[in-house]
N, C-alpha and C positions, 0 to 999 in steps of 0.2 A: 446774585445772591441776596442783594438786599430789593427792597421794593422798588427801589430808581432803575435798575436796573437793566428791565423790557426798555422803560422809556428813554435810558441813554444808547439803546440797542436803533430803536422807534428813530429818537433823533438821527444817529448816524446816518440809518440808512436812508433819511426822507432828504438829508444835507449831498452824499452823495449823490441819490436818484435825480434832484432837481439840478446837481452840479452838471450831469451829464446830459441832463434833458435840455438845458440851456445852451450847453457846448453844443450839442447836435444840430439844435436851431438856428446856431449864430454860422453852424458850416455850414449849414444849409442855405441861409438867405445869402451870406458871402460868394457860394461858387456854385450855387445851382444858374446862372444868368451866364455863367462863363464856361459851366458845363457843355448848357444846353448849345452856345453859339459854335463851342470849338467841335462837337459832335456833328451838329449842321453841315457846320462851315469843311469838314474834311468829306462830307456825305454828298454836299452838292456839287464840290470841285467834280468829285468822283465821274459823278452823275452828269455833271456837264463835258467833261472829257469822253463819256461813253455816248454821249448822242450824236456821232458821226459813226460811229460801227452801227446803230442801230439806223441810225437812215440810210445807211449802205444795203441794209439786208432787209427791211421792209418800207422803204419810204421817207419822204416826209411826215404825212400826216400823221401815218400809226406810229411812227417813231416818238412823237409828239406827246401820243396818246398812251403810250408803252411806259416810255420815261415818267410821265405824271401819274400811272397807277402803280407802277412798283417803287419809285422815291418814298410818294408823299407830297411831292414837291407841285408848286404851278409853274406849268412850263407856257413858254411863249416865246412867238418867233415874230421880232420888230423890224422894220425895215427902215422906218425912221428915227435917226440919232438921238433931235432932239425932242419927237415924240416920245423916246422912251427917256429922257432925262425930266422931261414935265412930269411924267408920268409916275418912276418908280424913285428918280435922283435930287428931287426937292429938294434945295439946302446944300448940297454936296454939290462940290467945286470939283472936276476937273481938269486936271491938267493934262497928264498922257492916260489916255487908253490903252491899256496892256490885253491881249488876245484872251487871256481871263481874268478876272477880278472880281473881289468880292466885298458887299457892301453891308454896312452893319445900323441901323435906323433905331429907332424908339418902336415902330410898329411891324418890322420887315428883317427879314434877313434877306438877301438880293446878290445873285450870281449872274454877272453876264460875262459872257463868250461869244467872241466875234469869228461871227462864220463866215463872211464875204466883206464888202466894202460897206454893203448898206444893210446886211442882214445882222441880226445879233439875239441871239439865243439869252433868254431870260428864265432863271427859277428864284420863284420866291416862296418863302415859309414866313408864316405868322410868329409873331413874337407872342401874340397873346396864348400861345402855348403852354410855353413857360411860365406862364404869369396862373395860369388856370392849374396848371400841378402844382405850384407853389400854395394855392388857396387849400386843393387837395389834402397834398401834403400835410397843410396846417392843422386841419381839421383831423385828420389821419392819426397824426402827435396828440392832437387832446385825447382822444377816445382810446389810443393805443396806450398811452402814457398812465391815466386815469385807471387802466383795467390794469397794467407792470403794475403800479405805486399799490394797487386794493392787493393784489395777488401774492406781490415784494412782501407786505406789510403782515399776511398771514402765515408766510412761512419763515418770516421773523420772529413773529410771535411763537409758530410751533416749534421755531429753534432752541429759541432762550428759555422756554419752558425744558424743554428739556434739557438742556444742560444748568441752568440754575438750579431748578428744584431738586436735582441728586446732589448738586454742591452745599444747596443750603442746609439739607438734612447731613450732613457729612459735618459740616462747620458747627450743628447744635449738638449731635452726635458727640465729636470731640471735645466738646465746650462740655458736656453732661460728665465724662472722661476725666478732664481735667480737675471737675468738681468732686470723682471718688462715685459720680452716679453710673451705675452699670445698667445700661437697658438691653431692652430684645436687640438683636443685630443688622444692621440695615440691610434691608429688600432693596438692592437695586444690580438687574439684571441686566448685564451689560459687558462686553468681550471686550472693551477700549480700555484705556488707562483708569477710567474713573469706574471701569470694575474691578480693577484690581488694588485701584485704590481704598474701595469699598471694602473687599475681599481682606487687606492687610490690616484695616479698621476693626474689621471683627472679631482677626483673630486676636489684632492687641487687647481687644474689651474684654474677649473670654480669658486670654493667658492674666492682665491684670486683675478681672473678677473674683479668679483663681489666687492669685495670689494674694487680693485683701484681704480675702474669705479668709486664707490661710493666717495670715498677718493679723487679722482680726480677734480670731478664737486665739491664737498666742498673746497678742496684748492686755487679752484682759485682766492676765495671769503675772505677767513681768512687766515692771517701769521701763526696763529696757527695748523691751519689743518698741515700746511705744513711741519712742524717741527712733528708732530704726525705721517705724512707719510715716512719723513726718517727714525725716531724710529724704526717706524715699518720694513721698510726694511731690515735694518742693525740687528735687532735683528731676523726674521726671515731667512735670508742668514745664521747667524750665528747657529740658531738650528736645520735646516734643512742639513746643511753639517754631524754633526757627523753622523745620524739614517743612512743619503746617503751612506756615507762612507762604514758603515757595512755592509748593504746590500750588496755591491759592492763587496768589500772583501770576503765573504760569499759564494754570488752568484757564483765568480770565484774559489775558493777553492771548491766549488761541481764540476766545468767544469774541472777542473784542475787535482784535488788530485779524480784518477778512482780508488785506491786503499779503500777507504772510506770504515768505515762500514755501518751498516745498521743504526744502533743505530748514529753514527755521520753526518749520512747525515739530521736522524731526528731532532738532535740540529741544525743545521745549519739552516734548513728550518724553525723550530723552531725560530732564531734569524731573519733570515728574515723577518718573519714574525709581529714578537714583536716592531723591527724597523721601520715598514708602520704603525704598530699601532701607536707609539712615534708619528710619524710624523704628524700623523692624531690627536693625541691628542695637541701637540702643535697648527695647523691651529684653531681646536676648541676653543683654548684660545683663542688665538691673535686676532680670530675675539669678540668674546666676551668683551675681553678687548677695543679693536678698536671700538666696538658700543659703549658701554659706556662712554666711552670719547667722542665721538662726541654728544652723546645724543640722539642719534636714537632708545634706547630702552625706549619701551613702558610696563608700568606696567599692569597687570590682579589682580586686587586686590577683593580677597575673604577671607571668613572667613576659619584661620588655626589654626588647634589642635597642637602646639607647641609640647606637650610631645609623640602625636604617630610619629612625624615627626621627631623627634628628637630618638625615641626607635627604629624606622625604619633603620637612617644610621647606630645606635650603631652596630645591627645587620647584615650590610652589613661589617660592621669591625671586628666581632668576630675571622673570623680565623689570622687574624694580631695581635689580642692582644693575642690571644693563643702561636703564635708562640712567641712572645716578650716576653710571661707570665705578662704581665701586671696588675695591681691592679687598676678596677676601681670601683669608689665611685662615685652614683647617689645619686641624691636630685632633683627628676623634678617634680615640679608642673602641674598641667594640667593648663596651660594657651592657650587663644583664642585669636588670633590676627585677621588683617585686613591686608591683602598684599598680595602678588603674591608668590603663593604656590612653585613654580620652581624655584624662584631667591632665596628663604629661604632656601630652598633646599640645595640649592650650597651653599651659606653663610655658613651655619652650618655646611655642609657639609665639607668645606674647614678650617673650625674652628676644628671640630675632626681630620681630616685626619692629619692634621699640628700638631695636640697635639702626636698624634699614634708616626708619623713619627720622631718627636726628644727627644720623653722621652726614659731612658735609660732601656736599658734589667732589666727585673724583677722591673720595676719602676712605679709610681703612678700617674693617671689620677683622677681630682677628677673633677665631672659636675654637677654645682646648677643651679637650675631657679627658681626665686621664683616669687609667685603671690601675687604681695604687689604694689602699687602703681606704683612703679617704672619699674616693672617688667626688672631683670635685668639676662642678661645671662652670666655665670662664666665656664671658663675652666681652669683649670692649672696644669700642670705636671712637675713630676722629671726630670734629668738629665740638661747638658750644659747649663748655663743661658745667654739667650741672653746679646750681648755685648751693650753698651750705642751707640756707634756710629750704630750699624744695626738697633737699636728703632729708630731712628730721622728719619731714613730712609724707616723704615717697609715695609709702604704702597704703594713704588715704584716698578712699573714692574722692572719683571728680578732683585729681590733681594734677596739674600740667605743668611743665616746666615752662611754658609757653602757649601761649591761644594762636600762631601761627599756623604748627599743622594739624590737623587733622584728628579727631578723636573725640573723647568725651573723659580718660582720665579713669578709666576703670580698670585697663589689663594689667595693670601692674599691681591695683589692689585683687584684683581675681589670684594673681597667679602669687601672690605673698600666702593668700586661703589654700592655694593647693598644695604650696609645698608643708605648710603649717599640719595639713593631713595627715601627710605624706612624712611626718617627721623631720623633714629636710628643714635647711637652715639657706634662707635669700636675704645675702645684701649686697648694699649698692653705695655705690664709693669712687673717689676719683683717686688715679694712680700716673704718673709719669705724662701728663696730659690727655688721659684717657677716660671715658667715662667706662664704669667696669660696673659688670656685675655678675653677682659668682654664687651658686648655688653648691651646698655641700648636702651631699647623699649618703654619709656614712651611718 
């Protein structure tokens, strides 16, 4: 993403290439001499143990001649002992003669096998073999090495171009975003995660665009708009940095770290992933939040079965309360209201999700509504009791009782705007060790 960034690509890979080019060489000079003898050395036993089937079935001579063309090997048949110790055993001492044995020289690999008292079957291979593939070899590595490093090097470059340059536009992109500049939407075509990171980018530029646009022509008109639109700003900048962050991080540690497994690259993308969602859940409040405050939303008011609508989210929470092991305790009346079925929705919605999320492991939810005049809705759970100073405060965006879990501090200013609609009356209060909160629909 930034300009260093081909050449700490460049670096890595020329750090690795020459790590391995080195290793290769140093296994190479180490056991190609120990290769080449123990390969010999089990080919000539072989060989010298088959040259008595083969003089049995044509000879001496051709046996002779048989053995030396399909080896490799120079064969020779001595007859004098210390003829052939002048001859192939210079230097070497010794002691007992064994019916085969094998001898290992600077110039020579050397097998004899004793065929009779005075005869002794000889093959020998050149060392300078092994010493000529080694030159081979070396020259082999320059040329082969030189054409990997030119080839390595161009399809590092075609890489990091393409993966920086969609990140970098992505990173100015958001940075233009964060400054309130709306531009055209980024072109970049592409099925992986950084198209739909791209994809999520867009639509946050369009749905924000929209909504300045709108913010805009109202502030010109009211001091209050105005103060609603810095709000907004400074708290969106502020929760759209971390998800960016990750991504960023993320994104780079895949280009970066080629060692990866398979399994860490799927968390990775996994995270990136989770992040464009944040981000995208965040725009969905803050515009929600932003309509209701200026009064832009418009209610659809129809008749609602309170107890299926309410049995409905319980059931979108079951596997949260499993994992918490939570204890909860129904009491739901079938009540029929008159309101807008998708703003209750979220109300209630936001009212369980917020019970779930701060009652404590293996702890108690208990949810009444009862169908009495009043018709009043009750939740309340175990664990941490809210503090006096966060109740005065509750129903303000961006307020938590805690930056522990999860959130950003809006559902409960969203759902104070619905019931406020809706005529309803939400508050939130601590009772008998419980944290409570109870909505009246009368």
């Amino acid at each position: 993403m930034k300009k260093t960034f081909l050449k700490k690509m460049m670096f890595t890979f020329s750090l690795t290439f020459l790590f391995l080019l080195l290793l290769l060489q140093g296994a190479f000079y180490l056991f190609v001499d120990d290769f080449y003898v123990a390969i010999n050395h089990r080919k000539m036993i072989e060989s010298a143990n088959d040259y008595p089937r083969l003089v049995e079935a044509y000879g001496p001579a051709i046996a002779i001649e048989r053995l030396s063309s399909t080896s490799g090997f120079q064969v020779n048949i001595i007859k004098d002992f210390e003829l052939m110790q002048q001859q192939f055993l210079k230097g070497i001492v010794l002691k007992d003669m064994k019916p085969i044995q094998f001898f290992e020289t600077e110039e020579h690999l050397i097998v004899i096998k004793k065929m009779t008292v005075h005869d002794f079957l000889v093959l020998i291979k050149p060392m300078g073999l092994a010493q000529e593939a080694t030159g081979i070899f070396q020259r082999f590595m320059v040329y082969a090495s030189l054409g990997l490093y030119l080839i390595g090097s161009f399809f590092i470059y075609l890489f990091s171009k393409r993966i920086s340059q969609p990140l970098k536009r992505m990173n100015e992109h958001t940075k233009s975003i964060a400054q309130l500049s709306f531009q055209e939407d980024l072109e970049i075509r592409s099925e992986d995660e950084l198209g739909e990171l791209a994809n999520s980018i867009n639509i946050m530029s369009n749905r924000l665009n929209k909504v300045y646009g709108d913010l805009k022509d109202t502030l010109e008109e009211e001091r209050e708009m105005e103060r609603l639109r810095r709000q907004f700003v400074s708290h969106i900048s502020h929760e759209l940095k971390n998800p960016l962050t990750m991504i960023q991080g993320y994104a780079e540690g895949l280009v970066k770290n080629k060692e990866l497994s398979d399994e860490k690259k799927l968390i990775y993308g996994d995270t990136i992933f989770k992040s464009a969602l944040r981000m995208n859940k965040v725009l969905e409040e803050l515009l929600d939040l932003s309509a209701f405050e200026s009064g832009s939303i418009q209610l659809h008011r129809e008749s609602v079965n309170l107890l299926t609508l309410i049995q409905s989210i319980l059931e979108d929470f079951e596997l949260k309360v499993e994992e918490k092991q939570i204890r909860v305790q129904r009491s739901i009346s079938p009540v029929q209201i008159i309101g807008d079925e998708l703003r209750l929705n979220q109300l209630f919605r936001n009212l369980i999700e917020n019970a779930i999320k701060y009652v404590d492991e293996k702890g108690f939810i208990k949810i009444t509504l009862s169908d009495d005049a009043n018709r009043i809705f009750r939740i309340e759970n175990t664990g941490p009791l809210m503090s006096e100073t966060f109740l005065k405060n509750i129903w303000d965006s961006f307020r938590q009782e805690d930056s522990y879990h999860e959130g950003y501090g809006l559902g409960l200013a969203i759902s104070k705007k619905i019931a406020e609609l809706h005529d309803f009356e939400l508050l939130a209060y601590k009772e008998n060790e419980l944290n409570v909160f109870e909505l009246k629909m009368n």
